[in-house]
NULONU-306900 format. One record per residue (C-alpha): x, y, z; chain; residue number from 1. Coordinates in steps of 0.1 Angstrom, whole numbers, plus 2048, in hexadecimal, padded with zeros to 3 digits. Layout:
# NULONU-306900
+-----+-----+-----+------+------+
|   x |   y |   z | voba | rogu |
+-----+-----+-----+------+------+
|   X |   Y |   Z |    A |  NUM |
...
+-----+-----+-----+------+------+
# end
This chain:
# NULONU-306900
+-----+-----+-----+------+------+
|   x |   y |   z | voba | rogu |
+-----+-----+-----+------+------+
| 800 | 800 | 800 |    A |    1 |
| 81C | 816 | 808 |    A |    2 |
| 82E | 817 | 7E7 |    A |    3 |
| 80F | 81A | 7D3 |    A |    4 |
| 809 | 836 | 7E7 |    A |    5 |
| 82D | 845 | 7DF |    A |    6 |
| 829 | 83D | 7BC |    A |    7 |
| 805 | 850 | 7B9 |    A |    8 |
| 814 | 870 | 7CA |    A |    9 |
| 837 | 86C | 7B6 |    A |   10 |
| 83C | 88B | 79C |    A |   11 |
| 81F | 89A | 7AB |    A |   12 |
| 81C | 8BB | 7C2 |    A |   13 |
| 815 | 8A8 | 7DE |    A |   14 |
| 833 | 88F | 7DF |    A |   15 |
| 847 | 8A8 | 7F6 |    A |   16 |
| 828 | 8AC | 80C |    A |   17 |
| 826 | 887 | 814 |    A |   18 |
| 840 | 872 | 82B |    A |   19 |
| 835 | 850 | 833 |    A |   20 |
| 844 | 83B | 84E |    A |   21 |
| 843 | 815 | 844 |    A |   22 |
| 845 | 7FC | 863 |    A |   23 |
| 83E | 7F7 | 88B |    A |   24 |
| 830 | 81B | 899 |    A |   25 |
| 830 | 809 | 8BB |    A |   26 |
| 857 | 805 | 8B6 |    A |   27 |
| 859 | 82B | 8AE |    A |   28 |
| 864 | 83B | 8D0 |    A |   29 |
| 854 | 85A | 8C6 |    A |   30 |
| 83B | 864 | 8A7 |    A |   31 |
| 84D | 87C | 891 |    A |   32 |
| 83E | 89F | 88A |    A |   33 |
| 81C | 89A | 874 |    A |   34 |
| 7FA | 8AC | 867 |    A |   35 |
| 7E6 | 890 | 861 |    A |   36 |
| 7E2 | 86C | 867 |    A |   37 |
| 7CD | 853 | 857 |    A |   38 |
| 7CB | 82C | 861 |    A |   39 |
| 7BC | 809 | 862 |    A |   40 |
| 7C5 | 7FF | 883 |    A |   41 |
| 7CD | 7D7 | 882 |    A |   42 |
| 7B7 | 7CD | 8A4 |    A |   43 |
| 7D3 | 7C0 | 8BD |    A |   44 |
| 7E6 | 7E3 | 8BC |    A |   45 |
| 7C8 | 7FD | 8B4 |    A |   46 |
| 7CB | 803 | 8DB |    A |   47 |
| 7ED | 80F | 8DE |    A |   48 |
| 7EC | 820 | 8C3 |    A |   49 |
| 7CD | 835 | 8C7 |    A |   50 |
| 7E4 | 841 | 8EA |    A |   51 |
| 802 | 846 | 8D7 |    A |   52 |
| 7F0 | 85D | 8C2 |    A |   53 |
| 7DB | 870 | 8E0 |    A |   54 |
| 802 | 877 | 8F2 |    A |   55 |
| 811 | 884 | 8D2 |    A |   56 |
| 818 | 8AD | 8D3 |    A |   57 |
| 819 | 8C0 | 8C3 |    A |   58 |
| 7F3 | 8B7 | 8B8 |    A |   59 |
| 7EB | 8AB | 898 |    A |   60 |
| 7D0 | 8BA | 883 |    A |   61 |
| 7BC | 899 | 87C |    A |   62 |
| 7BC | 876 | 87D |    A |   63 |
| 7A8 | 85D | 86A |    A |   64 |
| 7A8 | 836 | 87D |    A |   65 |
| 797 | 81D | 872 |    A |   66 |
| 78F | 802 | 88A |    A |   67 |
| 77E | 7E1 | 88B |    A |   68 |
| 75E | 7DD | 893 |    A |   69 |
| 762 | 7C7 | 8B0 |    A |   70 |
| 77E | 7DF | 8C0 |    A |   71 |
| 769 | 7FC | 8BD |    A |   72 |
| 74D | 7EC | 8D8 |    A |   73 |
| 76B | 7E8 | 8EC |    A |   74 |
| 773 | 80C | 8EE |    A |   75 |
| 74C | 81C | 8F1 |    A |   76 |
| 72C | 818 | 8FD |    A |   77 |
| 70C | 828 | 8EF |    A |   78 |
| 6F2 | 844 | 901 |    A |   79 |
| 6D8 | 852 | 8F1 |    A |   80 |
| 6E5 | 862 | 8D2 |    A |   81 |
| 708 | 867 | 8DE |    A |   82 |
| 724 | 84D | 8D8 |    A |   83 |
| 73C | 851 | 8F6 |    A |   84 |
| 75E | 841 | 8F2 |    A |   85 |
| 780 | 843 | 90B |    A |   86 |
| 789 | 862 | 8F7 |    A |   87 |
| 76C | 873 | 8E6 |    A |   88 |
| 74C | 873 | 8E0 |    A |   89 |
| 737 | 877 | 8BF |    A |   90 |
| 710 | 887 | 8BC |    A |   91 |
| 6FB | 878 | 8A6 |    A |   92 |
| 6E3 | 88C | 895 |    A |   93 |
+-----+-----+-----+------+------+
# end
């Protein structure tokens, strides 16, 4: 995934805007400086990760995760029309 990604940004204005870090973030002993993040989180390390990203300063602007179904019960439980979770919540409209 990550070298088709390289190669669809390659000769384009956006190759200089895009760094991609290929292997164990958990490894990593701190997250380098970034904007945004977008990933599938694989369900045995979606945990750690989610707090790796919550320490990280300075802030990032966004981050896009995408979680397993069956991890995501683990993490909220429903009232009403809000969606509370560890970290957040969401309103449903």
């Amino acid at each position: 995934m990550a070298a088709e990604l390289q190669k669809r940004v390659q000769g384009t204005h956006l190759q200089n805007k895009l760094h991609l870090i290929v292997g164990d973030v958990l490894k990593l002993d701190a997250l380098p400086f970034f904007d945004v993040c977008v990933a599938n989180l694989p369900y045995q390390i979606s945990s750690p990760i989610v707090f790796k990203l919550l320490l990280h300063r300075p802030f990032f602007r966004c981050a896009i995760l995408m979680f397993q179904v069956s991890n995501v019960f683990q993490f909220m439980f429903h009232v009403a029309n809000f969606v509370f979770a560890k970290d957040s919540f969401i309103f449903f409209d």
